[in-house]
N, C-alpha and C positions, 0 to 999 in steps of 0.2 A: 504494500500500500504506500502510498503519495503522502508526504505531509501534507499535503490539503485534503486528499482524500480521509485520512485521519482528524481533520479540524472539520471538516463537514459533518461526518461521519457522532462524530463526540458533538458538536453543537445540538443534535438532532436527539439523543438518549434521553428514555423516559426513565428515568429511576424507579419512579412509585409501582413499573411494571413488576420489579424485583421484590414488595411491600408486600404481606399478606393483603391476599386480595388479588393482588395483581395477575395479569393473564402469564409471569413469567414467575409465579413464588413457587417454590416446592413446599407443599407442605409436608407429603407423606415422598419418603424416597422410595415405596412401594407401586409410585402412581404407575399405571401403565403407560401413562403418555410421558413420562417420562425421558425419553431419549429427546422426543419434542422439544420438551422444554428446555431440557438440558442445551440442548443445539439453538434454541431461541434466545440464551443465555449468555452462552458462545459467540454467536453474531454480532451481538451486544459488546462483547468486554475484547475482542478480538484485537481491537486499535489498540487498547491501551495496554494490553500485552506485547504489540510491538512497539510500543513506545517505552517500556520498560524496557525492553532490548537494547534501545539506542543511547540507554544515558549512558555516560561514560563511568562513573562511581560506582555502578550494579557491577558485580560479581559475577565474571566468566560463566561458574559455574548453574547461577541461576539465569544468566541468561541462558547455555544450553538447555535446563530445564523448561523453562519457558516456549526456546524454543521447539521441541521435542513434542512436549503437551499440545501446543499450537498444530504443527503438523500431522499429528495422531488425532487431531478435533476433526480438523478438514477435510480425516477421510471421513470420520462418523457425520459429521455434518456439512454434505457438501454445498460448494455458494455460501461458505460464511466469508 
């Protein structure tokens, strides 16, 4: 992603989706829909995981981490 496609991207998040109540809260990690939401989640927080990436002070190894989770999302949720 683009740093602007990142500042678009973050200008635009609903947080309160994340809020009980909202269309993206888990309440039960049982739900069936589950991967859903999981991945509507994902899409959501995707920018700021690579923006974690890019600061210079974050730690090699949680950037891999980071990295790694991210690319293992992308196959479970594709078009994030």
């Amino acid at each position: 992603m683009t740093e602007q496609e990142i500042q678009e991207h973050t200008e635009g998040v609903d947080l309160g989706a994340f809020a009980p109540g909202g269309e993206l809260h888990i309440a039960d990690p049982r739900d069936p829909a589950i991967v859903t939401k999981m991945c509507g989640i994902f899409k959501k927080i995707r920018p700021y995981l690579t923006l974690v990436t890019w600061i210079p002070f974050v730690g090699q190894k949680v950037k891999d981490v980071i990295t790694a989770a991210t690319y293992e999302l992308d196959k479970v949720c594709p078009g994030s």
